[in-house]
KEDREN-382630 format. One line per field, with one value per residue: residue in three letters; x, y, z of N, C-alpha, C in turn; residue number from 1. Coordinates in nm, 2 decimals. Example, Ala and Ser with C-alpha at 12.3 -4.5 7.8 and 13.67 -1.06 7.14 Angstrom:
KEDREN-382630
nuza <- [ALA, SER]
neast <- [1.32, 1.28]
nnorth <- [-0.57, -0.22]
nup <- [0.78, 0.71]
caeast <- [1.23, 1.37]
canorth <- [-0.45, -0.11]
caup <- [0.78, 0.71]
ceast <- [1.32, 1.29]
cnorth <- [-0.33, 0.00]
cup <- [0.78, 0.79]
drenza <- [1, 2]
END
This chain:
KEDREN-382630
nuza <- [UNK, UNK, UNK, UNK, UNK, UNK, UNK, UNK, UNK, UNK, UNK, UNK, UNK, UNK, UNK, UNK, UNK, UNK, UNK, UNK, UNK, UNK, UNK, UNK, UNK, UNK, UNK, UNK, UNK, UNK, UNK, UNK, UNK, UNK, UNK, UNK, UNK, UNK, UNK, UNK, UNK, UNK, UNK, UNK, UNK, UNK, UNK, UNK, UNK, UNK, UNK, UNK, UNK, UNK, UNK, UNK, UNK, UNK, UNK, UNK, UNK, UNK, UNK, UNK, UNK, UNK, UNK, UNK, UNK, UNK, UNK, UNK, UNK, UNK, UNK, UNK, UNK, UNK, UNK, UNK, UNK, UNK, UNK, UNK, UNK, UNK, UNK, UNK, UNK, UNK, UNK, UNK, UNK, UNK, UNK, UNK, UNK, UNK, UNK, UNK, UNK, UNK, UNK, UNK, UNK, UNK, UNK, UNK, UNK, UNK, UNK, UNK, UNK, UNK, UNK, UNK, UNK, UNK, UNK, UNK, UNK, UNK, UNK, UNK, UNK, UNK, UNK, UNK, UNK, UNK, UNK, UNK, UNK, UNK, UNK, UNK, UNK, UNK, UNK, UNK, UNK, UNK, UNK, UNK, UNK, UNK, UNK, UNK, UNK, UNK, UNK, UNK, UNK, UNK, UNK, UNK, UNK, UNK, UNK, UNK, UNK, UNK, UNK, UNK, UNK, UNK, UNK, UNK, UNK, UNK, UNK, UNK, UNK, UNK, UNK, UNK, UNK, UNK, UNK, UNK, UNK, UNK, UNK, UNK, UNK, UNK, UNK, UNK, UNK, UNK, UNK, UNK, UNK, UNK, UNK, UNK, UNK, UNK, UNK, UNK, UNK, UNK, UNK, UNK, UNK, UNK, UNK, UNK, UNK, UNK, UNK, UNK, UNK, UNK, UNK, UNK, UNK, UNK, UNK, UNK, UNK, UNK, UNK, UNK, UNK, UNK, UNK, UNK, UNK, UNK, UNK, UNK, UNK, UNK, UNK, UNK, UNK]
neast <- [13.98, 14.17, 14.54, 14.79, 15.03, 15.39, 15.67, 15.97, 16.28, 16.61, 16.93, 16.89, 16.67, 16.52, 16.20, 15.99, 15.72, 15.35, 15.11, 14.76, 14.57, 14.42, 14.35, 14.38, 14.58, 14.76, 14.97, 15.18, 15.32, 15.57, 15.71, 15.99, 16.14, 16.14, 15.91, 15.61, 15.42, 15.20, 15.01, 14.73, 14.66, 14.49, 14.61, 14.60, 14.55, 14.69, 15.00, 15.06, 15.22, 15.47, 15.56, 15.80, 16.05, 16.30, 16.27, 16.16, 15.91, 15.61, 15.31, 15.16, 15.27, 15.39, 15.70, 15.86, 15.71, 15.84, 15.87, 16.08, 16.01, 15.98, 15.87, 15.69, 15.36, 15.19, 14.83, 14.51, 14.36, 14.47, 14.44, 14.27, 14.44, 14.60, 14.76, 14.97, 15.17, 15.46, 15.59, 15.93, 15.97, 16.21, 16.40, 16.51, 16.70, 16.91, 16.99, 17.13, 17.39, 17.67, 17.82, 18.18, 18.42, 18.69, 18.98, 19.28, 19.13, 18.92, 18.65, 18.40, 18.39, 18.20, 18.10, 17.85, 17.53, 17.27, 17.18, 17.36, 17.52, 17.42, 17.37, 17.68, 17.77, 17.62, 17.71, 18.00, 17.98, 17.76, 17.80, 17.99, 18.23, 18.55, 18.60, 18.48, 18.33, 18.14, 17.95, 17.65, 17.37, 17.22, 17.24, 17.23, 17.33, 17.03, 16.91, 17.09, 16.92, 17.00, 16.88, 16.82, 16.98, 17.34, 17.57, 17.81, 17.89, 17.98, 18.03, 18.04, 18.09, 17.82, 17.46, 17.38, 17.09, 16.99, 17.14, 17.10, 16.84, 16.90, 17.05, 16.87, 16.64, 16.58, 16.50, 16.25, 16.32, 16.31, 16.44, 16.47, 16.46, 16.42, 16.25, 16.40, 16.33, 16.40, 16.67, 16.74, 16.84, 16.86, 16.72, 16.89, 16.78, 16.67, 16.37, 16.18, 15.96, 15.60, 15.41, 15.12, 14.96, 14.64, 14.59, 14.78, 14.88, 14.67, 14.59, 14.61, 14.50, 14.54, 14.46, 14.37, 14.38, 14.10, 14.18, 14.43, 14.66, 14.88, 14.78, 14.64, 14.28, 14.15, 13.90, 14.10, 14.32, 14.58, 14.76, 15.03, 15.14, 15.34, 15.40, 15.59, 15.80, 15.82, 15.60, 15.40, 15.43, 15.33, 15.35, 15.25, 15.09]
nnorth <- [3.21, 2.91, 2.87, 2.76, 2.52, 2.53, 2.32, 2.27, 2.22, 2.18, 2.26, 2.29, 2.40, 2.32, 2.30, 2.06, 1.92, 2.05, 2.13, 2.10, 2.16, 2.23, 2.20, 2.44, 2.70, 2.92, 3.15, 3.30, 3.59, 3.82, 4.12, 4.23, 3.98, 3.62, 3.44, 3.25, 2.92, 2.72, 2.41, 2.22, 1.94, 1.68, 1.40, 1.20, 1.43, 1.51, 1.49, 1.57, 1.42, 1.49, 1.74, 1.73, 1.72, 2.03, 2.09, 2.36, 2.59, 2.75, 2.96, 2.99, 3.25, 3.36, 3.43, 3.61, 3.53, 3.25, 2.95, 2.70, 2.38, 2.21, 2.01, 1.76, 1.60, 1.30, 1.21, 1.09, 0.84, 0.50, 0.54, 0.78, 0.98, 1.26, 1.54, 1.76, 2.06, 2.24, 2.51, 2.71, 3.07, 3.11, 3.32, 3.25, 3.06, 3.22, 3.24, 3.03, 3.11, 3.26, 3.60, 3.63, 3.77, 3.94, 3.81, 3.85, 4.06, 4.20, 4.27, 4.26, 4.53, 4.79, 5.03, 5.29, 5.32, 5.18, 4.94, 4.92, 4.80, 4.56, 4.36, 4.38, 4.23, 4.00, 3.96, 3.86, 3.65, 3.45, 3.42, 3.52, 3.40, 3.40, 3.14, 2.89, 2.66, 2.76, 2.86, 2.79, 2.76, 2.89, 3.18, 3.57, 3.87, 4.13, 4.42, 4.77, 4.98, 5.18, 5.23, 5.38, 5.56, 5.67, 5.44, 5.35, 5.01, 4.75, 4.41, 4.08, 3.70, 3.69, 3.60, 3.60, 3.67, 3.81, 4.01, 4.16, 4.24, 4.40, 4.62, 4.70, 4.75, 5.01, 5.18, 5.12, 4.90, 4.56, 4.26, 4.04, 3.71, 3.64, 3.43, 3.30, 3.16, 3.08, 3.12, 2.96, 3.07, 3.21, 3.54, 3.78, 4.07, 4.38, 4.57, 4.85, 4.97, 4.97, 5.34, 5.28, 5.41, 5.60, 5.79, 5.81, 5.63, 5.66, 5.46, 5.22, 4.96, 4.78, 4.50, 4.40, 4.18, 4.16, 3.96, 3.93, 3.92, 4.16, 4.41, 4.70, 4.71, 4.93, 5.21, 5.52, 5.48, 5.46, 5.38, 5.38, 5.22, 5.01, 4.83, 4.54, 4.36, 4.12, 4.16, 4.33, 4.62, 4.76, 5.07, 5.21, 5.53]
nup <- [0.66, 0.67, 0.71, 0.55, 0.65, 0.68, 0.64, 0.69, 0.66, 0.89, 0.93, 0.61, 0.53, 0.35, 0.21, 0.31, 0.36, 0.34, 0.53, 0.56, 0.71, 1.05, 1.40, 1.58, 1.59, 1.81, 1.89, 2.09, 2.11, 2.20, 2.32, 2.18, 2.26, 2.30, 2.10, 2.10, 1.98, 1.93, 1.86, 1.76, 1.62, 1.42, 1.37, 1.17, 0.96, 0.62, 0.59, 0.82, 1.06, 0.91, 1.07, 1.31, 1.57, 1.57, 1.31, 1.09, 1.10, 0.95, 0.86, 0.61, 0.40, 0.59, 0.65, 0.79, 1.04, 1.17, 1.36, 1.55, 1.55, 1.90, 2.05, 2.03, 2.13, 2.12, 2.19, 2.29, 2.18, 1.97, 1.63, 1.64, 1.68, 1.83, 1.79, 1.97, 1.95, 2.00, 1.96, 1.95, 1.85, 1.56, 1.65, 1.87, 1.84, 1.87, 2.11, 2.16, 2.18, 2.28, 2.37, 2.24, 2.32, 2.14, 2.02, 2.24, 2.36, 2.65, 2.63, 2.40, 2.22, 2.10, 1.88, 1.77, 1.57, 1.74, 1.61, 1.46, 1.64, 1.75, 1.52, 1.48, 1.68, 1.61, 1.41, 1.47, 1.62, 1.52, 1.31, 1.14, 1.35, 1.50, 1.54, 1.35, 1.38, 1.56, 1.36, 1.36, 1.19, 0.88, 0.84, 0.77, 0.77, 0.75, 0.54, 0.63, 0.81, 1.00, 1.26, 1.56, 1.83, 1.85, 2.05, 2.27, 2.32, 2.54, 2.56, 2.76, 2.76, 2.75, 2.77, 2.40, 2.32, 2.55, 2.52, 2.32, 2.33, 2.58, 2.43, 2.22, 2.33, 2.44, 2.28, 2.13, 1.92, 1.80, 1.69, 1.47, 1.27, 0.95, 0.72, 0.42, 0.18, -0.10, -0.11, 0.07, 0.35, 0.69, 0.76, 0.97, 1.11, 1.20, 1.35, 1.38, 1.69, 1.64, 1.70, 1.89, 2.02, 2.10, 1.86, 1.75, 1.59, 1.34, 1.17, 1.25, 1.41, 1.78, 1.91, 2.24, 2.51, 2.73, 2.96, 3.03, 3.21, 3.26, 3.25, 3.35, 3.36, 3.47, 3.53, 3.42, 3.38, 3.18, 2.86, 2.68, 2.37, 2.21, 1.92, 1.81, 1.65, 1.78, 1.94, 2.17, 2.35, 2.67, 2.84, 3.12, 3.15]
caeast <- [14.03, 14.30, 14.65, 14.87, 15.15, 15.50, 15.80, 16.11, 16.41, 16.67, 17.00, 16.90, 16.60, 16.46, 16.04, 15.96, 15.58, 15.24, 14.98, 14.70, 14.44, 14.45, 14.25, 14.40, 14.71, 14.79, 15.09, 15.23, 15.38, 15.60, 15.80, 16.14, 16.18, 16.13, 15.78, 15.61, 15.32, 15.14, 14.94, 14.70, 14.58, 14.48, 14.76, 14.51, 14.55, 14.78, 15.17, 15.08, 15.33, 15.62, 15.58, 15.88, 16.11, 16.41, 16.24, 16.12, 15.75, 15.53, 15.18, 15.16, 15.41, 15.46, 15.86, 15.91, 15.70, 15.85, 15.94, 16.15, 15.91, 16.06, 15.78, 15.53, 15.30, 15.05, 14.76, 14.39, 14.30, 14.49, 14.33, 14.21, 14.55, 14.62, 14.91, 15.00, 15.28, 15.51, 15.77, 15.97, 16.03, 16.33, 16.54, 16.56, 16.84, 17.03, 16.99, 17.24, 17.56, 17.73, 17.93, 18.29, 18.58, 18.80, 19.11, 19.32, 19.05, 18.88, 18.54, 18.35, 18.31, 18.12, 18.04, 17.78, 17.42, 17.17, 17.13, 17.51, 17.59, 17.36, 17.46, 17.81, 17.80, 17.54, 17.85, 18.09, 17.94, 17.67, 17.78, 18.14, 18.32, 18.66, 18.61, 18.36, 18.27, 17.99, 17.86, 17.61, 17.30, 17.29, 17.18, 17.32, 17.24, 16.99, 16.98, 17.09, 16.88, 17.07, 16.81, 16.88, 17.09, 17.50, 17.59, 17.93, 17.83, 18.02, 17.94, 18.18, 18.03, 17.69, 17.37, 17.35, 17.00, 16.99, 17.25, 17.04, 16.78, 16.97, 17.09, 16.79, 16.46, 16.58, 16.46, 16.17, 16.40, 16.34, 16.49, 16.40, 16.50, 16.31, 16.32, 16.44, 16.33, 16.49, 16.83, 16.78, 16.90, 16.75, 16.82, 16.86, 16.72, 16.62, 16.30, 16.11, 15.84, 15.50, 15.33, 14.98, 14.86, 14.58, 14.63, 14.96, 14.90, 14.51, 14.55, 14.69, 14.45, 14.61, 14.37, 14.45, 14.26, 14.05, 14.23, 14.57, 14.73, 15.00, 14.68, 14.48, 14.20, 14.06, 13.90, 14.16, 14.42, 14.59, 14.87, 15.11, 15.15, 15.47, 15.45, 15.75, 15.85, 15.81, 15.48, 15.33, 15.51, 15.27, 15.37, 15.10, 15.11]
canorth <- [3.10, 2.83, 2.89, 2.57, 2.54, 2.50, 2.26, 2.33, 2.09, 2.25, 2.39, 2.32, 2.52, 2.30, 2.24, 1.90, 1.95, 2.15, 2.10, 2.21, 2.18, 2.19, 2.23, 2.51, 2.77, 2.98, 3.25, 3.41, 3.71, 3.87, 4.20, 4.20, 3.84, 3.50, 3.44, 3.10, 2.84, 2.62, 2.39, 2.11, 1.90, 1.55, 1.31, 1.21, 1.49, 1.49, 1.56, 1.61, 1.38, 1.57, 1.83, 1.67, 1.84, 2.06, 2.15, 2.49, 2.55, 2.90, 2.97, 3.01, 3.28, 3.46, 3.40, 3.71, 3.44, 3.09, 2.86, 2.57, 2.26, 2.21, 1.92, 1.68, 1.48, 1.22, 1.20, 0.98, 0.66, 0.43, 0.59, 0.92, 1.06, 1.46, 1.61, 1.89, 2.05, 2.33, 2.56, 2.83, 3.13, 3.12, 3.41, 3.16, 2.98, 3.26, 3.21, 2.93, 3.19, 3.38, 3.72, 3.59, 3.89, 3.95, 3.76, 3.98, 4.18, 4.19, 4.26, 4.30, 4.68, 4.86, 5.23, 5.28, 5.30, 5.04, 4.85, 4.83, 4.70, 4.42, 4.36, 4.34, 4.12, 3.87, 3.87, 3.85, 3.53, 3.38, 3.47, 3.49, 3.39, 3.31, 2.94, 2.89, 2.54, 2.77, 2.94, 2.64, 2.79, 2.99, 3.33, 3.62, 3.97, 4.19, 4.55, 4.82, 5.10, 5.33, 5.28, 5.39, 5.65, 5.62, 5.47, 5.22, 4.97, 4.62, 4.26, 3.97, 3.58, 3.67, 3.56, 3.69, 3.71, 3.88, 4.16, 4.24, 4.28, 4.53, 4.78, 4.75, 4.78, 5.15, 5.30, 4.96, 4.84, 4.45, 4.18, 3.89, 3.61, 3.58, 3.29, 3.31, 3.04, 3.09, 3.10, 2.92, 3.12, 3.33, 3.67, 3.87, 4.17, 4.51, 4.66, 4.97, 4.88, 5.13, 5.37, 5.22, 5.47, 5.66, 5.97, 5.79, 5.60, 5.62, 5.36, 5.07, 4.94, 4.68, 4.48, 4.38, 4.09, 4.19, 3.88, 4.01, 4.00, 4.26, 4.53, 4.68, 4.83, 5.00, 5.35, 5.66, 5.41, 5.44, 5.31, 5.39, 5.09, 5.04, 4.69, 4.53, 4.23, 3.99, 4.14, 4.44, 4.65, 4.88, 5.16, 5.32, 5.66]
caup <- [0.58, 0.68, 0.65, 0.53, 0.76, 0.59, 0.75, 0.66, 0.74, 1.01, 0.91, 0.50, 0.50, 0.24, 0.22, 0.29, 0.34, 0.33, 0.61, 0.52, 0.82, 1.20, 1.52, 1.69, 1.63, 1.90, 1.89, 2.21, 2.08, 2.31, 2.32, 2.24, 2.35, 2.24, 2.11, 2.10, 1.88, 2.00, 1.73, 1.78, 1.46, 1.38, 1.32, 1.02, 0.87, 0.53, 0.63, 0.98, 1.11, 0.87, 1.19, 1.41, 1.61, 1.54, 1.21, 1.13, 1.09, 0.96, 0.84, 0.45, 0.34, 0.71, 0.66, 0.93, 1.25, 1.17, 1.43, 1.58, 1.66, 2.03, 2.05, 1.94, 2.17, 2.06, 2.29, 2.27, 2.12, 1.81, 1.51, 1.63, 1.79, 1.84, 1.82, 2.00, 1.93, 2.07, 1.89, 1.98, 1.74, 1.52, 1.76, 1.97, 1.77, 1.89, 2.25, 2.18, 2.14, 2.39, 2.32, 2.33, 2.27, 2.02, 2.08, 2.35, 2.46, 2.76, 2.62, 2.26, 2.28, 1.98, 1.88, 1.63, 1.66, 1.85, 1.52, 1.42, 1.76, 1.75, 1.35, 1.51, 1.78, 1.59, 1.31, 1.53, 1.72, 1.49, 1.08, 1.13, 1.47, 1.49, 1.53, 1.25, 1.43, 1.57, 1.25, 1.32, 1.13, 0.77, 0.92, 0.69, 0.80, 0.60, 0.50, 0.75, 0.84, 1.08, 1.34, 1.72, 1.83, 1.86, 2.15, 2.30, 2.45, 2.53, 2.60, 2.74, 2.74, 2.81, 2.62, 2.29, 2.30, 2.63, 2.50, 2.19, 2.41, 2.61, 2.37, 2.13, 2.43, 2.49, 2.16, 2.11, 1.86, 1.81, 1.59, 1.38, 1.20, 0.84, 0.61, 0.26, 0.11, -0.24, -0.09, 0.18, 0.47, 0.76, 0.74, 1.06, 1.07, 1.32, 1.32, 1.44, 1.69, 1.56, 1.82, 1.84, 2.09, 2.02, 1.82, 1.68, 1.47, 1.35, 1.04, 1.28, 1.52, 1.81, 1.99, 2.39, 2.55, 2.86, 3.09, 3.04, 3.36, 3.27, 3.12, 3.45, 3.28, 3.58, 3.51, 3.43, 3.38, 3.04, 2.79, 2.55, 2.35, 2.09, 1.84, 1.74, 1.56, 1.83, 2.03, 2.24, 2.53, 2.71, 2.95, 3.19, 3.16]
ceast <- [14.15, 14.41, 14.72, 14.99, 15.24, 15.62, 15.86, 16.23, 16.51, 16.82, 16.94, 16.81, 16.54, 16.31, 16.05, 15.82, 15.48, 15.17, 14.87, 14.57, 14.51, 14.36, 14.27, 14.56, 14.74, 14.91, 15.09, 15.32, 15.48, 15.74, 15.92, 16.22, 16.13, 15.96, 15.77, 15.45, 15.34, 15.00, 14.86, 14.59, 14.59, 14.56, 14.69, 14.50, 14.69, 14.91, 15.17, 15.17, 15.53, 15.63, 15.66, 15.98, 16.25, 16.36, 16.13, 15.96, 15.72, 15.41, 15.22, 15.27, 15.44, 15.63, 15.94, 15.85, 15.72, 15.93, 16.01, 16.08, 16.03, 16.01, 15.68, 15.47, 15.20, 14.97, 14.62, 14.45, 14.39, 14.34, 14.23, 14.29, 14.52, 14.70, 14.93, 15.15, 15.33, 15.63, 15.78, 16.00, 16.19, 16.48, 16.57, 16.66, 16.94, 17.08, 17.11, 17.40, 17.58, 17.84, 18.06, 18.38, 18.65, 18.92, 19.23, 19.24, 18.96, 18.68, 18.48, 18.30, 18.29, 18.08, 17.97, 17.58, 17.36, 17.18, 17.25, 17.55, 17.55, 17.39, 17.60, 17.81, 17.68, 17.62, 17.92, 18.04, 17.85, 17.75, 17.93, 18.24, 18.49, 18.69, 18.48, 18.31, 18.12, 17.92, 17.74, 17.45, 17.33, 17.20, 17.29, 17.24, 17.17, 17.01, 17.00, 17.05, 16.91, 16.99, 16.88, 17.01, 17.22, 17.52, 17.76, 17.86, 17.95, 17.97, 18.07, 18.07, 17.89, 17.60, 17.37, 17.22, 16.95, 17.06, 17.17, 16.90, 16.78, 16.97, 17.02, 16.64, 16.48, 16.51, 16.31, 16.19, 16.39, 16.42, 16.42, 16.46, 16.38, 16.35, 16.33, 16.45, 16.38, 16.63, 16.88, 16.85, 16.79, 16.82, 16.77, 16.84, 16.63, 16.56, 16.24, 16.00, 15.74, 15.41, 15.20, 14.93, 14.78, 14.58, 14.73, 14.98, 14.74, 14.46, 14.56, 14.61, 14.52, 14.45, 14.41, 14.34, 14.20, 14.16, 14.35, 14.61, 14.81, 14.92, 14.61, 14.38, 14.10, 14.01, 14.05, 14.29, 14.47, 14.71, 14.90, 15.12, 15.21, 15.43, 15.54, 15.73, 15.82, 15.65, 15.49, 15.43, 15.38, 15.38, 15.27, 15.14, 14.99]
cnorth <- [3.04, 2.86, 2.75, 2.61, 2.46, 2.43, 2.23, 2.24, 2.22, 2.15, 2.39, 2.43, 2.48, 2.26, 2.14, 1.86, 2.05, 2.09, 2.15, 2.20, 2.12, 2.23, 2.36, 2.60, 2.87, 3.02, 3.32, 3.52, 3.79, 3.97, 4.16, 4.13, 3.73, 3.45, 3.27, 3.09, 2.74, 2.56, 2.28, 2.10, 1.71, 1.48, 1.23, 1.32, 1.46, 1.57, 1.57, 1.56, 1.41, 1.69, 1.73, 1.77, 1.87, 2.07, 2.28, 2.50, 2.71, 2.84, 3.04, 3.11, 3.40, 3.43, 3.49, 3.62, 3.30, 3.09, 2.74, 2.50, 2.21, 2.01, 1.86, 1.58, 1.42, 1.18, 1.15, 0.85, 0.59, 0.48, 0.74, 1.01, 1.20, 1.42, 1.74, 1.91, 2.21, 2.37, 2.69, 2.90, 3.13, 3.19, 3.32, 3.13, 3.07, 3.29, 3.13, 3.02, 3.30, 3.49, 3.64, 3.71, 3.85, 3.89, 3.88, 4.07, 4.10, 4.13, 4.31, 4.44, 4.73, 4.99, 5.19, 5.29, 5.15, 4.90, 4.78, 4.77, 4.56, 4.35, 4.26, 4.22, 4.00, 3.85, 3.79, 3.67, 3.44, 3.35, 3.40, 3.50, 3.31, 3.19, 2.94, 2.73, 2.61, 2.84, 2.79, 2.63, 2.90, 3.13, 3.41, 3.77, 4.07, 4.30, 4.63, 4.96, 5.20, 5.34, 5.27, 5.47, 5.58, 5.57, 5.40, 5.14, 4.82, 4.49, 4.16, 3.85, 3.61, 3.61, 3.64, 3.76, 3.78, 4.09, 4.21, 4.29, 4.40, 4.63, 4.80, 4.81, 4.94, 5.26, 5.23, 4.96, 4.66, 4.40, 4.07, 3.85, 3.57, 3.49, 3.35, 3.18, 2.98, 3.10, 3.03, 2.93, 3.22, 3.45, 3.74, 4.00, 4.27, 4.57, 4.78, 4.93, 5.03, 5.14, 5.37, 5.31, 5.57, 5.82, 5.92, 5.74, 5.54, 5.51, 5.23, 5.03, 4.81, 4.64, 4.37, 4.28, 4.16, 4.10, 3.91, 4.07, 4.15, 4.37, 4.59, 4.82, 4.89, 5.14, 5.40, 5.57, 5.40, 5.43, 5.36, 5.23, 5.10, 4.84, 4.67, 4.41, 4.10, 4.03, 4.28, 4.50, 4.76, 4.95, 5.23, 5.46, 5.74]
cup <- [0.65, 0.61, 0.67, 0.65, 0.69, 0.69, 0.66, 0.74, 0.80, 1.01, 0.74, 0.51, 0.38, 0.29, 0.20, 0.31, 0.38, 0.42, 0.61, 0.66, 0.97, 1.27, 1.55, 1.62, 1.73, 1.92, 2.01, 2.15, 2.23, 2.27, 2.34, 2.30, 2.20, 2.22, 2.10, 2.02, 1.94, 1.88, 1.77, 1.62, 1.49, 1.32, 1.14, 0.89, 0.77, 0.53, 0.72, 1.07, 1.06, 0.97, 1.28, 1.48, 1.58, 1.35, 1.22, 1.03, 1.09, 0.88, 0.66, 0.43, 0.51, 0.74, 0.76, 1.07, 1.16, 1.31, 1.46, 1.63, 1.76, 2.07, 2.03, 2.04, 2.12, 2.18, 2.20, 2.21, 1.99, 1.75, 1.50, 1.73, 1.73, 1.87, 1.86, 2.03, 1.94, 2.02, 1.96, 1.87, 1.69, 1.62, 1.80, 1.99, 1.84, 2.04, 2.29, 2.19, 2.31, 2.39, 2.37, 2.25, 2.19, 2.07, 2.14, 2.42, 2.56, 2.74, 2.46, 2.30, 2.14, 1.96, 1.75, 1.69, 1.74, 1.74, 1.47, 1.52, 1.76, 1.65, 1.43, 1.59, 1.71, 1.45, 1.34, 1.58, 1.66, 1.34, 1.10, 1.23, 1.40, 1.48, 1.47, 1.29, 1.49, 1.51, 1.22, 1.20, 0.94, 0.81, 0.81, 0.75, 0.64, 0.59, 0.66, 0.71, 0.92, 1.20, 1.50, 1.70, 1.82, 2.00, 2.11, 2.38, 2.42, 2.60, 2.62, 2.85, 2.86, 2.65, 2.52, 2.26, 2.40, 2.63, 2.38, 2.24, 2.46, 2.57, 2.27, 2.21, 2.42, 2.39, 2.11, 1.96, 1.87, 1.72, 1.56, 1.30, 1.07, 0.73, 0.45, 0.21, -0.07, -0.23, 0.01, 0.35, 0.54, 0.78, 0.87, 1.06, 1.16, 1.28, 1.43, 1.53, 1.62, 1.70, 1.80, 1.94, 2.03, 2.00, 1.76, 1.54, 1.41, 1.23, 1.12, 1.42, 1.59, 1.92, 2.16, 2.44, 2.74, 2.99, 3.08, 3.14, 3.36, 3.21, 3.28, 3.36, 3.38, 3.55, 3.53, 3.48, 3.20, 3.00, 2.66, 2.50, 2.21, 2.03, 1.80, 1.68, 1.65, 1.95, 2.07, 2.33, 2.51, 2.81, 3.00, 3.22, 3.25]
drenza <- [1, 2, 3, 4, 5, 6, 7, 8, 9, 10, 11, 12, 13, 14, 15, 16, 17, 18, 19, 20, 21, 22, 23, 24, 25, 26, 27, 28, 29, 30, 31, 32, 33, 34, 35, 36, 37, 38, 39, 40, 41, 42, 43, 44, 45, 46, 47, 48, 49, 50, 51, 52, 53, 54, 55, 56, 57, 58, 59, 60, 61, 62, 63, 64, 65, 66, 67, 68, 69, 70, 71, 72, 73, 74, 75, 76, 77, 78, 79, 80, 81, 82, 83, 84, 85, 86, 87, 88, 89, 90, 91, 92, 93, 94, 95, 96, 97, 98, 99, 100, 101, 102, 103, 104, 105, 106, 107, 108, 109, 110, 111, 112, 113, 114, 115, 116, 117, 118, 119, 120, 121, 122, 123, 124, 125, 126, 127, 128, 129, 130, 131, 132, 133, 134, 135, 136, 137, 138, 139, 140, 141, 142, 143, 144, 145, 146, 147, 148, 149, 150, 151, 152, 153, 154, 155, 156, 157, 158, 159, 160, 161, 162, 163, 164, 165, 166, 167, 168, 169, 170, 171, 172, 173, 174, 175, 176, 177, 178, 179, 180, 181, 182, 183, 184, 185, 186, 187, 188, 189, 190, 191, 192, 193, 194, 195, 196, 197, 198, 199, 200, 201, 202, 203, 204, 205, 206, 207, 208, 209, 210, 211, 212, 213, 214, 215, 216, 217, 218, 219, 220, 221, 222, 223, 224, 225, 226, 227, 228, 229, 230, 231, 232, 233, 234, 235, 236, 237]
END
């Protein structure tokens, strides 16, 4: 069955329409990174042109994969245009920040586990920076589960999204941005990835496409394989 696709105005986070049919959705998922949608539908269809860019866009109630429409082309004929149209997942937004230190210090340094670190430094720099000129989104963090060991680790003006990266991959630890649409805000939020290999986890089947450059499925070749929030990681074991 078709899922409607919801667009959402960008910073309110208010619904401004339902789409209910399209040609084509296509999700790149990708470990512990920035995932991406790719959408093609008939400019004919009803709301299809409330898809514009710099508003945020999901599939019926998936509020953990929404995205930021990046772009919209119109391609064929007057009267029977397509639109294809190109977003990047929500994280993204946070690609825009860069760890900056505590006034006097050298570098944002943090003890705590994997989860409070990232927490911290996406307060520190997104929620609640010292110059609240770049609290530019309503991001609020959500609960905290204690995951990932204790470490220290510190950060000075690097990507934000790069450093959460860092000190969450080691345990496959991701993050995500999910919508709340009753309060209007996205709530950031660190999850577990789950071990799909077999024997691990026998309720959770993952399925891998044959053409999958990064897969070689050559005889007595085999894979651990962890899911996270944003997509797949193998390891050949």
């Amino acid at each position: 069955m078709m899922k409607n696709i919801n667009v959402l105005s960008l910073p309110g986070l208010t619904l401004l329409a339902t789409v209910p049919a399209y040609q084509s959705a296509v999700a790149e998922r990708v470990w512990n990174g920035i995932s991406s949608l790719d959408i093609t539908i008939n400019s004919g269809v009803n709301n299809a042109r409330a898809i514009q860019r710099d508003r945020v866009i999901f599939l019926d109630q998936e509020y953990a994969k929404a995205y930021v429409v990046e772009y919209v082309q119109e391609v064929g004929d007057k009267g029977s245009e397509t639109l294809k149209i190109k977003a990047t997942a929500l994280e993204g937004l946070l690609a825009d920040y860069i760890t900056i230190p505590p006034a006097g210090t050298a570098y944002d340094a943090r003890t705590g586990t994997r989860e409070a670190v990232a927490r911290a430094w996406v307060n520190a720099n997104v929620i609640a920076p010292a110059d609240m000129t770049r609290a530019t989104y309503p991001i609020i963090l959500g609960g905290y589960g204690a995951l990932g060991e204790v470490i220290t680790d510190q950060s000075r003006y690097a990507v934000l999204t790069d450093e959460l990266e860092r000190v969450l991959a080691p345990e496959d630890l991701g993050y995500r941005l999910r919508v709340d649409l009753s309060a209007h805000v996205l709530v950031f939020e660190i999850t577990a990835g789950v071990d799909r290999t077999e024997g691990a986890a026998p309720d959770n089947r993952t399925v891998i496409r044959r053409d999958d450059d990064a897969v070689d499925f050559s005889a007595g070749v085999s894979y651990n394989v962890f899911a996270g929030p944003q997509g797949l990681r193998l390891t050949e074991v």
